[in-house]
Each structure stands twice: as structure tokens, then as C-alpha cells.
C-alpha positions as CSV (number, residue, x, y, z in Angstrom):
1,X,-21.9,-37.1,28.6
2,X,-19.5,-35.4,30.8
3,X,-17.5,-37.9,31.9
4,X,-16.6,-38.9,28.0
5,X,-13.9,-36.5,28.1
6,X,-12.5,-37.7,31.4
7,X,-9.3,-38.4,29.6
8,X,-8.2,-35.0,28.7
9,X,-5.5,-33.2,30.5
10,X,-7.5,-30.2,32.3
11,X,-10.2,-32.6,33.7
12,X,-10.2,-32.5,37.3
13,X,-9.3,-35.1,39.5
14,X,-12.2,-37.4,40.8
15,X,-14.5,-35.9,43.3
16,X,-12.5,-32.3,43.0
17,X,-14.3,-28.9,42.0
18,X,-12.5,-27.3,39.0
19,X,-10.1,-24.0,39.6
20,X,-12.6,-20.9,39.0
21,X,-9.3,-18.9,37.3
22,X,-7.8,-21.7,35.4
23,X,-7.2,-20.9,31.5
24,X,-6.6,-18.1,29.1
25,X,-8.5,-16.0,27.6
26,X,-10.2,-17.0,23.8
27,X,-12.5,-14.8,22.0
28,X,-14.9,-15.8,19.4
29,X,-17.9,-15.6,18.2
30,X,-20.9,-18.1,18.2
31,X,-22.6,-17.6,14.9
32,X,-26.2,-18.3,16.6
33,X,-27.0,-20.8,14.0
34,X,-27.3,-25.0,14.4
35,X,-26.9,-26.5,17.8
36,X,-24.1,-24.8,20.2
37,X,-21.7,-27.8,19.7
38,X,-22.2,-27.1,16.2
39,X,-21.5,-23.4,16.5
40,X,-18.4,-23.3,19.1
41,X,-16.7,-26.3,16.5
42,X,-17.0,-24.3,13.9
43,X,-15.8,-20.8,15.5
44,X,-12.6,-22.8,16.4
45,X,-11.9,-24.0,13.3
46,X,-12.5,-20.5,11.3
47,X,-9.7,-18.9,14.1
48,X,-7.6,-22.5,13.0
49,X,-8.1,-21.5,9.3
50,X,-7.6,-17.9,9.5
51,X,-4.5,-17.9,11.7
52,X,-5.6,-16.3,14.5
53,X,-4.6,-19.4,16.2
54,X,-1.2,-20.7,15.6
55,X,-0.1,-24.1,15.5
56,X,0.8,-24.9,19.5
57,X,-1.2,-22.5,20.9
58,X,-2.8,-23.9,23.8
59,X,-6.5,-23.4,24.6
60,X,-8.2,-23.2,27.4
61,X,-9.8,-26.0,29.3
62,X,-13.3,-26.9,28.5
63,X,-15.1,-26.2,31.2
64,X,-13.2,-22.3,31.8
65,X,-14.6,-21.7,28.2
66,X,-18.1,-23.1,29.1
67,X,-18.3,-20.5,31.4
68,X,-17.0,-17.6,29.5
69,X,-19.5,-18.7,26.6
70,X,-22.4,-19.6,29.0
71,X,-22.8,-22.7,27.4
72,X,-23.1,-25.9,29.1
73,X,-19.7,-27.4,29.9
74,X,-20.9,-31.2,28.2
75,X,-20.8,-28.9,25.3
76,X,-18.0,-27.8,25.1
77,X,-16.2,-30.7,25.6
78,X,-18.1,-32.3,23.1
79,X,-17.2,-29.4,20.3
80,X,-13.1,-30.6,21.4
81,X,-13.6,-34.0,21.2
82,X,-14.7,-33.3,17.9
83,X,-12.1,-31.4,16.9
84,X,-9.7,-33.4,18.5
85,X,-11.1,-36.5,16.6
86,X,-10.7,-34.7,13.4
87,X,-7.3,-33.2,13.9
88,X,-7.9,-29.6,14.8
89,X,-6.6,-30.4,18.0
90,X,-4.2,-32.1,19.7
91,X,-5.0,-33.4,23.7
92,X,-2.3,-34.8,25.8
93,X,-1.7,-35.3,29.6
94,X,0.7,-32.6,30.6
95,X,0.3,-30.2,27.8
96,X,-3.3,-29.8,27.7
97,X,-5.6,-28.9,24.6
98,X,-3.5,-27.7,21.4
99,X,-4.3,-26.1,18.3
100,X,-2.8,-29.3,16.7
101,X,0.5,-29.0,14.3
102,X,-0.8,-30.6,11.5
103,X,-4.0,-28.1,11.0
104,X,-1.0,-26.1,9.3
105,X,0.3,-28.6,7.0
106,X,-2.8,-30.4,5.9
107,X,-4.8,-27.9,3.7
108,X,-7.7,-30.5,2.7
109,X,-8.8,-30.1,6.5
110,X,-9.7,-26.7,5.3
111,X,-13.5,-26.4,4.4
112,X,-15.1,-24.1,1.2
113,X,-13.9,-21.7,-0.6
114,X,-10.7,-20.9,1.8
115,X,-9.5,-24.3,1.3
116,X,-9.3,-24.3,-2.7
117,X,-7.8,-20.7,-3.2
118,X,-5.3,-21.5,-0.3
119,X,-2.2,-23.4,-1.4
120,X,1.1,-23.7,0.9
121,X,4.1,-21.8,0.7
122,X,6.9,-24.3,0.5
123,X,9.8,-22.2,-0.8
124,X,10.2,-18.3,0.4
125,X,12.4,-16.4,-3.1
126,X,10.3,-13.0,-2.6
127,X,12.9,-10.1,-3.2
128,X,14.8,-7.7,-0.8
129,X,14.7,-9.9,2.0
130,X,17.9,-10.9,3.6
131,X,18.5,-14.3,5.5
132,X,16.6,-14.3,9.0
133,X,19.1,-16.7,10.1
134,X,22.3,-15.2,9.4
135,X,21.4,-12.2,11.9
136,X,24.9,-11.9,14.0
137,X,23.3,-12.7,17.2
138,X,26.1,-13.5,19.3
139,X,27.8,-10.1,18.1
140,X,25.0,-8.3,18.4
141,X,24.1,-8.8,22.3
142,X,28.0,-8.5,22.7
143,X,27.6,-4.7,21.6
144,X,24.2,-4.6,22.7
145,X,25.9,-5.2,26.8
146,X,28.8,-3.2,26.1
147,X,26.2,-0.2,24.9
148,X,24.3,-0.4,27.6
149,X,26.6,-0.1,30.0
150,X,28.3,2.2,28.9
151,X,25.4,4.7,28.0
152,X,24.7,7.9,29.6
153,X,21.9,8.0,32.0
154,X,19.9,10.8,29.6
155,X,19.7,7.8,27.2
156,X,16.9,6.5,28.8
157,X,15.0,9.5,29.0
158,X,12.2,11.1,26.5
159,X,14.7,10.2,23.3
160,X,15.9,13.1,20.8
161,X,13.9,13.0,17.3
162,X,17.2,13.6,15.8
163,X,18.5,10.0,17.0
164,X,21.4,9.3,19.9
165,X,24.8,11.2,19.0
166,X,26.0,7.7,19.4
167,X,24.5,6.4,16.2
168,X,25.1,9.6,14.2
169,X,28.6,10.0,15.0
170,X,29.4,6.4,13.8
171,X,27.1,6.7,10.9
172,X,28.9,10.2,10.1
173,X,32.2,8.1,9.7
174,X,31.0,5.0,8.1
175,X,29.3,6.5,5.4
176,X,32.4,8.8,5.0
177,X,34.6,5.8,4.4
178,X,32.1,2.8,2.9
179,X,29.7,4.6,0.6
180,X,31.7,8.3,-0.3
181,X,29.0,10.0,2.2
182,X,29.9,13.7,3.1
183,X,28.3,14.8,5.8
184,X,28.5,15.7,9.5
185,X,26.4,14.0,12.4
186,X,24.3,17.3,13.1
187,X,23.1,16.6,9.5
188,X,22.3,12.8,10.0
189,X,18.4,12.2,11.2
190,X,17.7,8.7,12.6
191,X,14.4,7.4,11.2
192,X,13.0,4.1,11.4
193,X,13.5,3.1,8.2
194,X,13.1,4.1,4.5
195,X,9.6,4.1,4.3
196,X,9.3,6.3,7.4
197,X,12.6,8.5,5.7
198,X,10.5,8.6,2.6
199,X,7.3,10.0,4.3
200,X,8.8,12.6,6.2
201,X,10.5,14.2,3.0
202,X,7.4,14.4,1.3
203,X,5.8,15.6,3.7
204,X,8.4,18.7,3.5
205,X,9.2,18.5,-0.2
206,X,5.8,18.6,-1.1
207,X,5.4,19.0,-5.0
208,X,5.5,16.4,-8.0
209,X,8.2,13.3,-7.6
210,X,9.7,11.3,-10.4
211,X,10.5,8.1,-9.9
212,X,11.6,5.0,-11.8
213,X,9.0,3.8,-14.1
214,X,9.8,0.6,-12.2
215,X,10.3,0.6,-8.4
216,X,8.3,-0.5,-5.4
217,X,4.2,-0.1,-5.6
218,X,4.5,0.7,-1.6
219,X,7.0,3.3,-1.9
220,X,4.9,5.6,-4.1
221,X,2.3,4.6,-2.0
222,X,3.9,6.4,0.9
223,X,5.2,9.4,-1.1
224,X,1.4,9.9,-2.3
225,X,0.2,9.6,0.8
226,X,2.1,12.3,2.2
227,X,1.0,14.4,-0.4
228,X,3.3,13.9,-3.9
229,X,2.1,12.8,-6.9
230,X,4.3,10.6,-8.5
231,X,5.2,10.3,-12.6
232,X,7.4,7.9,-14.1
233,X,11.3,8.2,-15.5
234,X,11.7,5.4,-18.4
235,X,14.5,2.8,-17.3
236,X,17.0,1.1,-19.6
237,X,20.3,-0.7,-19.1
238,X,22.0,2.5,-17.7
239,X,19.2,3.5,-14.9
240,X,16.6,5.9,-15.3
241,X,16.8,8.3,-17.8
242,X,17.5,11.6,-16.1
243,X,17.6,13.5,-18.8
244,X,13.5,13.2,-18.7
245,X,13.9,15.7,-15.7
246,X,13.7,19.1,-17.0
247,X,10.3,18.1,-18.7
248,X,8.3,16.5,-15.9
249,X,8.4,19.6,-14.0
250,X,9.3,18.0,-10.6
251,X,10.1,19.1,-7.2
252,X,12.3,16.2,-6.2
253,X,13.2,12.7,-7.8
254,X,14.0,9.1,-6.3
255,X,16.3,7.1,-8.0
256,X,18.0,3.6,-6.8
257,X,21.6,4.7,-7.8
258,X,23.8,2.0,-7.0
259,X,21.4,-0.7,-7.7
260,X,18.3,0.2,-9.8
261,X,15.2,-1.7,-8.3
262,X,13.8,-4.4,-9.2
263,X,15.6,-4.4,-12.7
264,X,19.4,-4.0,-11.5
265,X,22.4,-2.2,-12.7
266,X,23.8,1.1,-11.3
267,X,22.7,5.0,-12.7
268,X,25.4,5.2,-15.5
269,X,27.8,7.7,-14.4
270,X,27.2,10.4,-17.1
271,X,24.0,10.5,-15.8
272,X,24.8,10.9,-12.0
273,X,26.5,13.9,-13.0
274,X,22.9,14.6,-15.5
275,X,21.1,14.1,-12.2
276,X,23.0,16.5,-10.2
277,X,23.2,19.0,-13.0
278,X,19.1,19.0,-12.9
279,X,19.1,19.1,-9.2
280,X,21.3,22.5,-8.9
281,X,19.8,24.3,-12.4
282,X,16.5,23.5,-11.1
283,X,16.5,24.0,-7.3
284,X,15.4,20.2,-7.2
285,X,16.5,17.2,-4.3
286,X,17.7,14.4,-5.6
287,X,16.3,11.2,-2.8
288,X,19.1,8.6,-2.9
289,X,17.5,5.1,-2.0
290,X,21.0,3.2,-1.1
291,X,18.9,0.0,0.0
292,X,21.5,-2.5,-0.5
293,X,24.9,-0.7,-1.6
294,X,26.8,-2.6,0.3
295,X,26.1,-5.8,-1.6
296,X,28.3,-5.7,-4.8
297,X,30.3,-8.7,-6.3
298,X,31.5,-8.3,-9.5
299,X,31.7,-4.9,-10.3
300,X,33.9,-2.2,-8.2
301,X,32.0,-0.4,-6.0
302,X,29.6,2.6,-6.5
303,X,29.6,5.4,-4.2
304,X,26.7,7.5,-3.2
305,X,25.6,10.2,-5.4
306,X,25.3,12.2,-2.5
307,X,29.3,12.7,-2.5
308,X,29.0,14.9,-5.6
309,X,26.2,17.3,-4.1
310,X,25.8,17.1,-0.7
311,X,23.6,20.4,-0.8
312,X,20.9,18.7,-3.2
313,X,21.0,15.3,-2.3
314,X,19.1,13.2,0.1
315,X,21.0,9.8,1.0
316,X,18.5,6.9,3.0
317,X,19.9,4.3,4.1
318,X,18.7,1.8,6.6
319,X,19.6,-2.0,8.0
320,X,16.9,-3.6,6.7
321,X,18.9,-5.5,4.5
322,X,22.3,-5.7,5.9
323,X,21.0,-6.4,9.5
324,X,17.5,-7.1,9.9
325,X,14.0,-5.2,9.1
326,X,12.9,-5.8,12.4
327,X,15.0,-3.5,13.8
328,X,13.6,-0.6,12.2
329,X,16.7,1.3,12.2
330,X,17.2,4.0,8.7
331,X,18.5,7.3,8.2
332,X,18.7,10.2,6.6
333,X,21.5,12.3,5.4
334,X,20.4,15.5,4.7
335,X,21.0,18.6,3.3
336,X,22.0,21.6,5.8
337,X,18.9,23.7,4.5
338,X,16.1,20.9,4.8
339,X,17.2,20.0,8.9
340,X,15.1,22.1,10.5
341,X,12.1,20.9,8.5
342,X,12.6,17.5,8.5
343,X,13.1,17.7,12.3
344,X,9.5,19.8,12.8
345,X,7.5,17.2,10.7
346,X,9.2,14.0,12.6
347,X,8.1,16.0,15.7
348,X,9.6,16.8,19.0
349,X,10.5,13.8,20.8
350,X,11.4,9.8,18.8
351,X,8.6,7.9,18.6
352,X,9.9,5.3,16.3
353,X,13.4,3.7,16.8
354,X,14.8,2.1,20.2
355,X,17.3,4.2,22.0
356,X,19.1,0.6,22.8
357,X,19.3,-0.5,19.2
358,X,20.3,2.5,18.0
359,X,22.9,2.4,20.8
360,X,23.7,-1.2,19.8
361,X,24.3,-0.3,16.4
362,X,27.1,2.6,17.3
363,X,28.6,0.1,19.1
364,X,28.7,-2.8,16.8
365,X,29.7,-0.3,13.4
366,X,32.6,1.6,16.0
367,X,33.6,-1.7,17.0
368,X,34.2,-3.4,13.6
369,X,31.4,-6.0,13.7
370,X,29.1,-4.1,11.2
371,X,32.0,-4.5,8.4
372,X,32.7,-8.0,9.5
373,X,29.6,-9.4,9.0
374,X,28.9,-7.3,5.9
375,X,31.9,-9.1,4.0
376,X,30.7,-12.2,5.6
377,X,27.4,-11.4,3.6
378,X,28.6,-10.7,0.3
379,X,30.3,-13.8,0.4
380,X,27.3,-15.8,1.4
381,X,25.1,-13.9,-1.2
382,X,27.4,-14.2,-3.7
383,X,27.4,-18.1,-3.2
384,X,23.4,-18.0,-3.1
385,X,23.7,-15.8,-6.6
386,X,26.2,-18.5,-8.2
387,X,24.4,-21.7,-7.8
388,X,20.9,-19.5,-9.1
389,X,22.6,-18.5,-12.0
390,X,24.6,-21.9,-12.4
391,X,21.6,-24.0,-11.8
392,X,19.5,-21.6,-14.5
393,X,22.2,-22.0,-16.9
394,X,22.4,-25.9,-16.7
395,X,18.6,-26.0,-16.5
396,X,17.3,-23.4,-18.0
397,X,19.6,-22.1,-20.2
398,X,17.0,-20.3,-22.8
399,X,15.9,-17.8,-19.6
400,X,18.2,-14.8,-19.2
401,X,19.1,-13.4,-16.2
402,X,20.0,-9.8,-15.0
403,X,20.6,-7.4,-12.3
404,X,23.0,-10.1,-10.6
405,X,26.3,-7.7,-9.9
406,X,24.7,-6.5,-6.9
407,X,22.1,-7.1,-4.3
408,X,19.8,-9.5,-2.8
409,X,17.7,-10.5,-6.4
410,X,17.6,-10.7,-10.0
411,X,15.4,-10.7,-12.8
412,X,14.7,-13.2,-14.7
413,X,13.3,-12.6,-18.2
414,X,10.6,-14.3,-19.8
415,X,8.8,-14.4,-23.0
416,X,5.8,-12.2,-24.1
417,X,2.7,-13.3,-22.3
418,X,4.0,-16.1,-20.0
419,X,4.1,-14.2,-16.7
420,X,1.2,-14.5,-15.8
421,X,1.3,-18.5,-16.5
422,X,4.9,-19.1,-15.1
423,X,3.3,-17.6,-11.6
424,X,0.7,-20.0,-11.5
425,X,3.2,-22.7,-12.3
426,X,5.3,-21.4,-9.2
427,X,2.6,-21.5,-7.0
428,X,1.6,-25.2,-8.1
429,X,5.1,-25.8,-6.3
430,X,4.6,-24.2,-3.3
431,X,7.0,-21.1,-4.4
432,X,6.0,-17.6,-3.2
433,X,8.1,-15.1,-5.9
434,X,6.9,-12.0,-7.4
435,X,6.5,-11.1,-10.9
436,X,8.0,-8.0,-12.7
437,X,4.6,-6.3,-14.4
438,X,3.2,-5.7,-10.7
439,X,6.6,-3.0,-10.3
440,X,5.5,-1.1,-13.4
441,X,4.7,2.9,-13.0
442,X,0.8,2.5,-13.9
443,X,1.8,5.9,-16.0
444,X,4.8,4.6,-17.7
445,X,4.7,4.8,-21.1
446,X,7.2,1.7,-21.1
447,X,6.1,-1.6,-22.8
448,X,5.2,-4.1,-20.2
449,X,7.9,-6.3,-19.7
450,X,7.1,-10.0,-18.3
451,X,10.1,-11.5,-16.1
452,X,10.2,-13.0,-12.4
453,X,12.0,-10.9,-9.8
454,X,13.7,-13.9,-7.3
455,X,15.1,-13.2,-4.4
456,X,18.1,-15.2,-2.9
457,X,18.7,-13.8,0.4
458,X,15.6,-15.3,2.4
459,X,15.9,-19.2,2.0
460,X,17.5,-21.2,4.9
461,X,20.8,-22.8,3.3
462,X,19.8,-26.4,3.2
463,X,16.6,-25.2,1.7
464,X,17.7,-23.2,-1.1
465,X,18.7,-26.1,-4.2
466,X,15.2,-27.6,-3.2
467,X,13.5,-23.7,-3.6
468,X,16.0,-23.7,-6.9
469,X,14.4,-27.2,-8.1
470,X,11.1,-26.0,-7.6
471,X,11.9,-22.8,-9.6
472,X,13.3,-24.7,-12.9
473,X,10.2,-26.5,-13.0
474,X,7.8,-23.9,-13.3
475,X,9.6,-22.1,-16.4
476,X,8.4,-22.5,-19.4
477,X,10.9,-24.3,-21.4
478,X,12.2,-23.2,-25.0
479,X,9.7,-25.9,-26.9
480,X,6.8,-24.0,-25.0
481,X,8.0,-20.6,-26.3
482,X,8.8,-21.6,-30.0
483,X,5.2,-23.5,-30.0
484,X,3.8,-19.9,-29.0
């Protein structure tokens, strides 16, 4: 039985013993039920199925994972001939045994319940992502090399919670000069991104929060976590509604001032002063989330609130969007007064964010490359934003749009009731989008609104019409919503 699987790169060579260290290690788990072919096939294809192992991933040979099992090694050849027969696994001479590429791509290989609730994601138009592939790589190691070299040998020692001097004192001047930031670097704390930014002031602030009857689910998940309770400002056209403050009772409020998320449209400026008036009557903190203010394209820019009050204001910003989230690079601009605090809670050495990113970042902002390939990025988000709202209004010209002058998404409207319907639709054509009712305070006494929030900034270029296509054809179209 053995020799049946003679043709399979990792069997040994005629009349040679097999290498006692060859392979890599795999763990799973023999469910102790049916014979042990039986068992070891079907272990493999639940880590197939669940993702543990990729597409590629190379296994190892038959006989090293006898022996880590204890099994005999007939059997496990058997259990990959098996699923090399029914295309689990690929098994070629040079390249050995393969989690094969098609076990991604061909759902009906899928067994039970996994395989019917499963569908494939063909088209990627979640919101606030920007696009993976437009990361300035060849500008980035450029001041990466240049930072390096040129930094101080204490900045590869135990790192300073407050972030590299580097970073801050570009920051400082950036912020000054792009966004109406006043500040000084001894007030700028390096964090590793909002959510981190986020946790630390409530950890500090303490108290009730108001925030934006519609915002992020996972953001007043972090806030409550570090001990806030949240309650919800009613949103309309011109932002939130600050003048809700007074009666909420709250210690601090977070507002998306430049760009209210997920709806869109900046804080009207009446109420920016509203906001500030609250914040110094009251002895509240205003938390400014600045997550994509740079992105603006057909509206003048809107400064930071912060410039009106640096004293009551807390500004966050981070490069999730205009760089990268997986640099987990933010920060915090903070008032003189809450320093010290912030500092104690982050703790007493950086646990979070690279020194050499952070250096890399100094260096690519000082040297111009941060602003070059921000107005590089408006103009390729703004040409992702025209053909969605061109293509909508040739398509699907009954479905408004909003939120557009800014930012990575917008909102697009839908009738009473159809949310829920026009989401199933989506995922029929393989799109992965997110709905607007999910963003909703579950305290807000606002009316549920239905609408999809669609993000432009993730698709790859040549993919994005297709993503578009897919998109019209889920909408319901104006016959469907008369007929309801």
C-alpha cells in the first residue's frame, strides 16, 4: 500500500531510509472517531476550510507526519492521496505536498453547514480603508535609510512613551501648517493609533462621553471599556448637534469635525464655536477624531477645532488612512494640563509603535514626501469618488448619494425597509459593504435610517468598475420601491 504513493515528491529514493528531521511542524487533532485515514482526511480539510491553512502552504511529508501522529505511515499517505484526488491538495515533484489553490476558490468543495453560509468575497467596498497598493514604497524605504542612518544611537534603546522627538517635532510643524494645529512637540504624545489614543483618554477622562448618534460600534467599544459610558448626540446635515451638550451631563465629547462618520459633511461652523463654548463653560474636552482631514475635494478645507481651543481640545490623528493601518502610527495633541496623565496611564516606557517607523515618518513628512503623496491621494480618490457617483447617476439614478466632499466613503441612501434586502443582494455578488443601521447609537433616539456606507479607497484600480457593476446590481431599482 505503501509504494502507491511512490510518485509524490517527499518519497525517498529506492532503497534509501527517510531523513528523521525532514518537515514542518502541523498540528491537529484526530477526532478519535472512524478509521484513522478517515480521521487525519478530515482534520486536514477542517484546517483547509477554516483558514488555518492557506492556499500554498506546504505540508509536511507523509511519513514525518506519521510519526508525529503515531499512525502508520500507509495511512497517511493514503489520507493525501485522498485529498490530493479530490483537490485539497496539490503534489508535485519539486514542490512537495500543497494545500492546493483552488480549495480557496471552489466553495462547493466545502462540506455542511460551513459550505452553505460561506459565500466568496469578490469585490472589497468596506469603508475607511485606503488602497493597500498605493502605499509609497519606494519613498518610504528612501526615508526609512536616510532615518536610520542618521538616528541617534539612544534610538534604539528602551523607547520614550512620549514618542521620538523626531516624530513630534515634524508633527508639531505639520499640523501647524496643514490642519490649523497649535501646539508644541512637548505636548504631542505618539500612540499607536486612534483606538489606542482613544483608550488612554478614557482611561484619564473618566466620566460620561457623548458621541455621535452615528459613529463606529468599535470606538464606543473602546471608550466603554476603559471605563465611559457613552450617550448619543442627534446628527443632521450640519454634524452633531452640540447644543444637546449642556443636557447630557458629560465629561468629554467625540465628534468627527471635519468629516462626520459614516454620514459625512463637516461640524457646521456655528457649532464648532457651540462646541468650544460648552467645553470652557463646562470644564469639558472636546476629542477631535481627524481620521481623514486631509482628504477634501470640493469644498475648501476645514481646519482642526483644536486651533480655536487648544486648552480644551484633544486632536487624534493617525496614518491609518493616509499611509497605512499597519503601521500603527497615531497621535495625540494634547492639552498642557492632561500630559502628565496621559503619559502615567500609557506607562513608562513605548510598548506600541516602532522607533524606526516613527523615525521613518519624521523623515518622509520633513522631507516633503508625506504632502506629495497626500495630493497624489486626493487626486486618486477623487477619481475613484467620480466614476462611483457617475456610474450611480447613469445607473442608478433614483439612489442619492452623500457625504462625497471628503473622505474615503459615502452613503448611499435607500428606501425604508430595503437594507436589510439590498445586503443580501450584495452578498449574492460577492460584494463585502456595510450597511448604515449597524453605526446607529443603540440609545439614539433618531429614526433608523437604511442606506449602504461604500467605501472607494480599498479596490485595486482595474478592479473597481467590476466592484461598481456588481454594486448597481444589487440596488433595488425605482419599480421595486414604487411597488413597495
Amino acid at each position: 500500500m505503501e509504494e502507491s504513493w511512490v510518485n509524490t515528491p517527499e518519497s525517498p529514493a529506492s532503497g534509501s531510509d527517510p531523513d528523521e528531521t525532514a518537515g514542518t511542524d502541523l498540528h491537529l487533532e484526530l477526532s478519535g472517531e472512524g478509521s484513522l485515514r478517515g480521521q487525519l482526511a478530515d482534520a486536514l480539510r477542517e484546517a483547509i476550510r477554516s483558514g488555518r491553512l492557506l492556499p500554498g502552504t506546504r505540508l509536511p511529508p507523509y511519513r514525518s507526519l506519521a510519526r508525529d501522529l503515531g499512525i502508520a505511515r500507509n495511512t497517511a499517505a493514503d489520507a493525501y492521496a485522498e485529498l490530493v484526488e479530490e483537490g485539497w491538495l496539490s503534489a508535485r515533484q519539486g514542490s512537495g505536498t500543497r494545500v492546493a489553490q483552488r480549495a480557496a476558490v471552489h466553495p462547493d468543495q466545502q462540506r455542511g453547514p460551513q459550505r452553505r453560509n460561506r459565500r466568496r468575497v469578490l469585490h472589497d467596498l468596506m469603508p475607511s480603508s485606503p488602497d493597500a497598493a498605493a502605499f509609497p514604497r519606494t519613498a518610504w524605504l528612501t526615508s526609512a535609510r536616510r532615518a536610520v542612518a542618521a538616528a541617534p544611537n539612544d534610538a534604539f534603546g528602551v523607547g520614550d512613551p512620549r514618542g521620538r522627538p523626531e516624530l513630534r517635532e515634524a508633527l508639531a510643524e505639520y499640523l501647524a501648517r496643514a490642519r490649523g494645529v497649535r501646539t508644541e512637540p512637548d505636548r504631542i504624545m505618539i500612540c499607536s493609533g486612534f483606538a489606542h489614543g482613544l483608550g488612554l483618554l478614557g482611561e484619564v477622562l473618566g466620566g460620561t462621553w457623548a458621541v455621535e448618534s452615528y459613529g463606529l460600534e468599535f470606538h464606543r467599544a473602546v471608550l466603554e471599556g476603559a471605563g465611559p459610558r457613552t450617550v448619543p448626540l442627534t446628527v443632521d446635515a450640519s454634524g452633531a448637534r452640540v447644543e444637546e451638550l449642556p443636557d447630557r451631563g458629560v465629561r468629554a465629547a467625540l465628534l468627527t469635525p471635519a468629516h462626520q462618520f459614516p454620514t459625512g459633511g463637516p461640524l457646521h461652523p456655528e457649532r464648532r464655536m457651540a462646541v468650544i463654548d460648552w467645553a470652557r463653560s463646562s470644564g469639558g474636552v472636546l476629542v477631535e477624531d481627524d481620521y481623514d482631514g486631509e482628504f477634501r475635494y470640493d469644498r475648501q478645507p476645514v481646519g482642526a477645532v483644536q486651533g480655536l481651543d487648544p486648552d480644551r481640545v484633544v486632536y487624534i490623528g493617525s496614518a491609518s488612512k493616509s499611509l497605512s493601518p499597519a503601521l500603527r502610527l497615531g497621535w495625540m495633541v494634547l492639552p498642557g494640563w492632561l500630559v502628565d496623565d496621559v503619559l502615567a496611564a500609557k506607562g513608562p516606557r513605548e510598548m506600541w509603535s516602532g522607533v524606526v517607523d516613527q523615525l521613518t515618518l519624521a523623515d518622509f513628512i520633513v522631507s516633503g514626501g508625506y504632502d506629495r503623496h497626500l495630493r497624489h491621494m486626493r487626486r486618486h480618490y477623487r477619481r475613484r469618488r467620480d466614476l462611483l457617483v457617475d456610474t450611480l447617476a447613469e445607473r442608478a439614478p433614483h439612489i442619492r448619494v452623500d457625504g462625497i466632499a471628503a473622505g474615503l466613503h459615502a452613503v448611499l441612501e435607500l428606501p425604508d425597509g430595503t437594507e436589510d434586502a439590498v445586503l443580501r443582494a450584495a452578498r449574492r455578488q460577492g460584494l463585502a459593504l456595510d450597511g448604515l443601521r449597524p453605526y446607529r447609537h443603540p440609545d439614539s433616539t433618531m429614526a433608523p435610517r437604511d442606506g449602504l456606507v461604500i467605501g472607494y479607497g480599498t479596490p485595486m484600480d482595474h478592479a473597481f468598475s467590476g466592484a461598481l457593476d456588481a454594486l448597481c446590481l444589487a440596488l433595488p431599482d425605482p419599480e421595486e420601491d414604487e411597488e413597495d
